[in-house]
Every structure is written in C-alpha cells, then in structure tokens.
N, C-alpha and C positions, 0 to 999 in steps of 0.2 A: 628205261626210256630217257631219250636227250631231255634236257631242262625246258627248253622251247616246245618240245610236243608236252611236257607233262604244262605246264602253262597256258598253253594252247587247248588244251581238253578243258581246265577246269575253268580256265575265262567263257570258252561254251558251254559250258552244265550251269556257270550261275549267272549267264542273258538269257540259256533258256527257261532256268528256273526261274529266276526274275518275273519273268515275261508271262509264265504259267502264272506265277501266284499276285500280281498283278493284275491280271484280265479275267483272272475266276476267286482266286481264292482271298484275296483284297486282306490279309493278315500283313501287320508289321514285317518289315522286308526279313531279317534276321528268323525271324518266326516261320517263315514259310519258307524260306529260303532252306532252313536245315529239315523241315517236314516234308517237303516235297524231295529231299534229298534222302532223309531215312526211308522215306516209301520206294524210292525207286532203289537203295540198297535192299532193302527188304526183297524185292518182288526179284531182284536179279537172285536171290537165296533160291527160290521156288523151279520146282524142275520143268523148266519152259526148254525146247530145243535151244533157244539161241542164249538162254541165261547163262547158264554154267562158263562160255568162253567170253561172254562178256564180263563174268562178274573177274574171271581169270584175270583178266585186264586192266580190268579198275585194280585190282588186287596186287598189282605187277606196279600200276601207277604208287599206289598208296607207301608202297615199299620206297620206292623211287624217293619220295619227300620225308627228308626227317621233317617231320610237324612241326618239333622242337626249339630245333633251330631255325625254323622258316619264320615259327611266332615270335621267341624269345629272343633271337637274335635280328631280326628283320621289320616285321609286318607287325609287332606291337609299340616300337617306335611311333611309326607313323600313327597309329590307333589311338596312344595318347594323347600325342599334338592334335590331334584331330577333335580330339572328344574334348579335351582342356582349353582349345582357339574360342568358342562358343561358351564359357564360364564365365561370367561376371567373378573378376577378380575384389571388387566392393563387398556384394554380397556375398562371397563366399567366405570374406574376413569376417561378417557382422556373423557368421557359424562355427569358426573358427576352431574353437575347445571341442564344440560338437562332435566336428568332422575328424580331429587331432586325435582324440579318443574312439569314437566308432572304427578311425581305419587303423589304429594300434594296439588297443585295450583288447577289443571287438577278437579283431586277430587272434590274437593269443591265446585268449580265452575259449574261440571257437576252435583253434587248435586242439588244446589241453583236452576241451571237450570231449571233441569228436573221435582223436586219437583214444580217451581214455574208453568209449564207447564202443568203437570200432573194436579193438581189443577184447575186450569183450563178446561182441558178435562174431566176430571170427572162432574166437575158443567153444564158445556154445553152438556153432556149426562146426565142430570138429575142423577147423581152419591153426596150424600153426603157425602163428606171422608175431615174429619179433614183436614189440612193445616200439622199437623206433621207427619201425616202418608202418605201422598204424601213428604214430605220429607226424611222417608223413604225410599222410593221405589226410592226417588231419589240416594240416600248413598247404596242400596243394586245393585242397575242398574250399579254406575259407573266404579267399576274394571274390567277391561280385564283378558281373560281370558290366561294365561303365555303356557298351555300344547298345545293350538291351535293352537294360533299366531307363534308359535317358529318352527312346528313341518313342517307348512304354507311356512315361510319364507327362513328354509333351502331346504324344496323343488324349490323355485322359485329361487332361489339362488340372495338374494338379498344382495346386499351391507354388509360389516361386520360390518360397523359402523352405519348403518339403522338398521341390525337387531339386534344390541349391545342397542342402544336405546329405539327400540320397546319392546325388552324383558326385559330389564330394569325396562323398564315404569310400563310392566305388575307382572313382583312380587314384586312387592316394593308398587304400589298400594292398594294390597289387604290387607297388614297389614293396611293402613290408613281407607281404606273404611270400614275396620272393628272398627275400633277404633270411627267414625265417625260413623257407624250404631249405637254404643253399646251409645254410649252420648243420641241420637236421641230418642233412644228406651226406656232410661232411663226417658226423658220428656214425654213421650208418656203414659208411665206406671203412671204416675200422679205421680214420682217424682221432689220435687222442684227444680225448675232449676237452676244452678248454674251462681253465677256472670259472666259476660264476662271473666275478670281477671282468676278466678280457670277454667272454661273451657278450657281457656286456656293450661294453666298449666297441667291439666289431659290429654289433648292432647300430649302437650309437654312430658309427662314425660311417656308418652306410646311410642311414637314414638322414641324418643333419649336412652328413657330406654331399648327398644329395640334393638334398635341398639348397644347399650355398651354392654347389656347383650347376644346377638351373638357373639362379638367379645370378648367376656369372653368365653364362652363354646367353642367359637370355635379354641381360643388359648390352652384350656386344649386338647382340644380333641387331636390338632395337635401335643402336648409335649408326650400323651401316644402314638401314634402312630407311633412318630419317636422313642420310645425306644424299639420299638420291629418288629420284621422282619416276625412274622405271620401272614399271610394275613387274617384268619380267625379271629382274634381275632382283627388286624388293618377291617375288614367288620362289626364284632360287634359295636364296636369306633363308627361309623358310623350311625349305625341304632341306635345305645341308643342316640345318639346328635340328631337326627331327632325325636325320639321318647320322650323321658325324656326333653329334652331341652325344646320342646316346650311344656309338662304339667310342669315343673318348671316355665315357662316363662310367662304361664296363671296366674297360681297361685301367683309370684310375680307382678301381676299386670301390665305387660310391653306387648306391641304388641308382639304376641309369632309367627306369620306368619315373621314377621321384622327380629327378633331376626332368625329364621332358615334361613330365605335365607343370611342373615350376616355370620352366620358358615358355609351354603355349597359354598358360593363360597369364604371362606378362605381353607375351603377342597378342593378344587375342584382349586385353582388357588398357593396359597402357602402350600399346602397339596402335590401336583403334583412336585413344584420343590425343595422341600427340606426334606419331611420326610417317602413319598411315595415311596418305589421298583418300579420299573419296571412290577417287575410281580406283584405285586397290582393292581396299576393301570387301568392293564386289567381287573382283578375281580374285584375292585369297579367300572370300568366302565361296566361291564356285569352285574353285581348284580343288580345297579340299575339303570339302564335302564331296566330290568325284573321286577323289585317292579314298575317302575313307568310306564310302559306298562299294567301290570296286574292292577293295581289300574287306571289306565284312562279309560280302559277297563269295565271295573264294574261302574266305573262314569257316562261315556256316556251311558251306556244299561239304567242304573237306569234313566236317567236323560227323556233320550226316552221313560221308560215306566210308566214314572210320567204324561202323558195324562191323563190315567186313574186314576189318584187320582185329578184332578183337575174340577173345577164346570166350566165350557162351557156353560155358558147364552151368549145369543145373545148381549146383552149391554158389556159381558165382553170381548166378542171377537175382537168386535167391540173398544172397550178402546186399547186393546193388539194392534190389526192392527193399529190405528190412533198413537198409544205411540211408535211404530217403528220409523218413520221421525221425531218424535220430540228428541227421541234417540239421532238420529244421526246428528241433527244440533245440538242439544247441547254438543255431543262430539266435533265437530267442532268447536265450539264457545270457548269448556275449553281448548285446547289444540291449534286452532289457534293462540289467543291472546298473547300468551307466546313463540308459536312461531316466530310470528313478531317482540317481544322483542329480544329476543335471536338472531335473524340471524343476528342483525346489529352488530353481535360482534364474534359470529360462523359461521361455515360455516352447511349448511344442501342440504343432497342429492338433486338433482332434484324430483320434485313429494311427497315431504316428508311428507306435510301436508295432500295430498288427501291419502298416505298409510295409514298415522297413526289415519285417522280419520274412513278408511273403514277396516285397522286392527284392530281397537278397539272389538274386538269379546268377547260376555260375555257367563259365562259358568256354571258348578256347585254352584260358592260361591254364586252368585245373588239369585240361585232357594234356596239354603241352605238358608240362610238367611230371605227368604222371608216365608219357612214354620217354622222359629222359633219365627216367630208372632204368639202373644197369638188369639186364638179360637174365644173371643170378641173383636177383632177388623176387618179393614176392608179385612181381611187376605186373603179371597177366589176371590178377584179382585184382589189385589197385587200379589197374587200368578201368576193368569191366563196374568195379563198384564207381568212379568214378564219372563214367560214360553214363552210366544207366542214372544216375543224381544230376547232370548234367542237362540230360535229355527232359526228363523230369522239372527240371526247374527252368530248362526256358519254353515248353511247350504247353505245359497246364500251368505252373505257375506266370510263367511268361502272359500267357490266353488270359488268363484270370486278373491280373495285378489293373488292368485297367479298370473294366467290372468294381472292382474293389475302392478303388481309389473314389471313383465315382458315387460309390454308395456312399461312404464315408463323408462326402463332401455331401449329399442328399440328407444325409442325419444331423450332420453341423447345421444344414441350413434352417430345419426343420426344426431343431434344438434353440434356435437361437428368433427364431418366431413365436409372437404372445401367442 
C-alpha cells in the first residue's frame, strides 16, 4: 500500500475510534482507543463473510509499516517533546535522585530480572531461546509507558509530587532501555562482546551524552525563540528540536529519546518563564497536545491491530499469560529495593511503592522493539509474549491504576483523621 493510503486508513480507524469511545465508552483516550481496536481485530478473526478479506487487508497494511522505525525513528521524538513540554522542570529537580535511580537502577534490575525469569519459563515450557534473547525481552519489557501513566494520573488526581516522579520515571527510562536494548542486541547479533570497563563507558557516554546534548539544543532552541515575537515561527523552533534534534542525536551516537525529553522540558519549564509570549504559550500548548493526541491515537489503533500480525501458538500464549506475574514482581522487586533506600532519607507518599509498581504500564516502545528482531531469531515468541504483557498492562492495569490511586489517597486521608 502507498504511504498516503496506509496513513490515510489509520487517521480514519483512530477519529472513528476516537469518536466511538468518546460518546459511549468515555475510558482514557489510549485505553479505548487500543480496546476498541483489539475488539475489532478480534471480530475480523471470526468467520463473518466479509472478515477474512478485510482482515487480508489490514494484514497487507500492517506489513506495509515497519512499526519500528515509524516509532523509534519518527513518532517517539515527537511523544517525548510532547509529554516533557508539560513537566515542571523545579519540581522534577526537587525528585531528582528519585527519578535518576528508578529510570537506571529500576532498568537494569528489571532487566536482570525478567531475562533471568523468562529463561526459565521458556525451558520449563519446553521453549529453547538463548539466555541473551531472554534478556532482551527482559531490556525491551522494562520502560513504562510516559503517554499512559501521565494521562492515568491526572485523571485520578494524584498527588503532584507522585505524579512528578512516576512521570519522571517514565521518559527518562526509555532512553536507557533503549540504549541497554541496543548493547544486548549487539551480543546477540554475534558481535564481540565488549570489556565490562568500554560497556561501560558506551553506556555512559549514551546516557550523559545525552543529556548535555539536550541541554545544548535546547539552549539554542530557547535563544531563537526569545529573539523573536512570532508564534509561527517560535512553533517551528519547536517541531525542528523534536524533530532534527533527535536524528542529530541518533547519528551523533547519544541516547536521542534522553536528549528530547532534556530540550522539552527546558521548553516547556524555562522556555514558559523567560523567552515565551503569552500568546505562545497557548499555541504551543494547543499545537502539541494536537500532534501528541493525533500521534497516540495512530499508536494505540496500530498497536490494537498488531493481533493480527502476530503468531498465537498455544505455548506462546501460554508463555505471554505466565510472563505477566513475573512482569510485575520483577517490577516490584527493581523499583522496591531503591525505594527502601531512599525513604530513609526522603519522604514518599502513602501507597507509593504498590502505585508505582501497578503504574508501571508498558506500551508501543516494548512491541517496537520487540519487532526490530532480526526474522532468525526467537522473534515471533518475544513478540507474542510481549504483546500479550502489553495488552495486559495498559487495559486492566491501565482501568485499575486510577481506582487505586484513589483509594490510597481515601486511606491517607482517613489515617490522618483523629
């Protein structure tokens, strides 16, 4: 299919999904957006005269879009500008260590985890998958997912300094988990492995390189913007730093998801008080929350109608279902342990640990990543166990986390009355 008709299809499945879960089913846009797109993958499965050449179709589309590179190289750019313009860059300093550690320590840890677990579940389903492609799966599984959690949290209206940290957690992670996918992927590919010492280092110098190099583009960005008073060309500014920054930020070799959410919340926090109009302000707060509305929207529909590109063996299903609770003790486990450190010297909400371990909601990056495994490897079980934790954690986990938040906040209040 040309690019303009596959674009063209899925801008119509998510104003008309939109629209449906909207005026009936009134669920967080992302939430309904991907369930009303699994249900209609689903129902095209079922032997209806007109299913089978529809689903042919979608099936024809889905081929058409590397996911991949539509996410990783395109449409997550923009997702982290978007989601980091709306960050109190104040508050998110006074969490700082918090955030530092949950989206590094957290990572790795839930990595080690999940890989050493997975592993294991695989061999006791008669599954044989390498020890680094289970760590894979472990490195693609453990980012949260930033457009969910956030969108989650101000509905339930939780605390500003719980959802400063949970949203923290979540874009800041994805640059590592990428950086930490791409090392993994490089062993896996039968390149030599590098010393502890340079692994190091290439970590290091993706992570902090990223970081400087955000706070470089996004110093410039803020010097053209305070010289000039047009909002159209101050909304250019913007999209070319979401856009160019992060294929600069590839190519010089520096975590480039790092590096964007670095420049949108110098946009978004010292952008707002010193070089931004007033009447800006309101257009790049309109502008993109529209790019990042329409691009979530196209996310979830794709992500719901990636059923049907994925292999449904009963062993794999069976892997996805059992890979859920290991999931989510080993989120528990990367992020408890660091919480125990920390409290004896912060203070943390009531409930903070059972949020953030059933906020942990994973999203596009994990499925993206998971189908940029090469064809001969164990790719069509990582894929499925992935999808199916996926699905899992923004639909029941996703439904629930408000419920939750809520109650937690009802026990504080209750606790805290003679």
């Amino acid at each position: 299919m040309r690019l303009f008709d596959v674009l063209a299809v899925l801008i119509g499945f998510a104003a008309l999904f939109s629209w449906l879960n909207d005026r009936y089913l009134k669920l967080p846009n992302a939430i309904g957006l991907m369930l009303i797109a699994l249900v209609f993958s689903l129902v095209l499965l079922l032997p209806f005269p007109f299913a089978r050449e529809l689903e042919q179709e979608v099936q024809r589309m889905l081929a058409s879009i590397d996911f991949s590179e539509a996410l990783l190289q395109g449409m997550l750019g923009f997702l982290l500008f978007a989601g980091a313009l709306h960050v109190d860059l104040r508050e998110l300093a006074r969490h700082k260590w918090a955030i530092a550690i949950l989206a590094s320590a957290s990572v790795l840890g839930a990595t080690i985890l999940i890989g050493g677990a997975s592993w294991l579940l695989f061999f006791a389903l008669g599954l044989d998958v390498p020890l680094i492609y289970c760590m894979l799966l472990g490195a693609l599984i453990s980012p949260t997912d930033p457009v969910a959690v956030l969108g989650i949290l101000k509905q339930a209206k939780a605390p500003k300094s719980l959802e400063t940290k949970i949203t923290g957690e979540s874009l800041f992670n994805d640059g590592v988990a990428v950086v930490v996918f791409t090392l993994l992927a490089g062993l896996a590919a039968g390149e030599t492995a590098p010393a502890p010492g340079s692994a190091l280092l290439l970590f290091a110098t993706e992570i902090f390189g990223g970081l400087a190099f955000g706070f470089v583009i996004g110093w410039i960005a803020l010097y053209m913007i305070g010289k000039t008073a047009n909002y159209q060309v101050e909304i250019m500014v913007t999209l070319a730093l979401a856009m160019s920054g992060y294929a600069i930020a590839e190519h010089a070799h520096v975590s480039a998801p790092i590096a964007i959410v670095v420049a949108g919340l110098m946009i978004g926090s010292r952008g707002r008080a010193t070089a931004l109009t007033e009447a800006t302000r309101y257009r790049l707060d309109d502008f993109w929350e529209l790019v990042d509305e329409i691009l979530n929207a196209v996310l979830f529909v794709i992500i719901g109608l990636e059923v049907l590109a994925i292999t449904m063996t009963g062993t794999f299903v069976l892997a996805g279902l059992v890979a859920i609770p290991l999931v989510l003790v080993a989120r528990l486990v990367s992020v408890g342990l660091p919480f125990h450190l920390l409290r004896r010297r912060r203070h943390f909400e009531p409930g903070f640990l059972s949020i953030l371990t059933w906020g942990g909601l994973r999203g596009g990056i994990s499925v993206a990543l998971a189908l940029s495994l090469p064809e001969d490897s164990p790719r069509d079980l990582i894929l499925t166990v992935t999808y199916i934790v996926v699905v899992f954690s923004v639909l029941v986990q996703g439904l629930t986390l408000g419920p939750l938040v809520r109650t937690v906040a009802a026990r504080s209040e209750r606790a805290k009355s003679p």
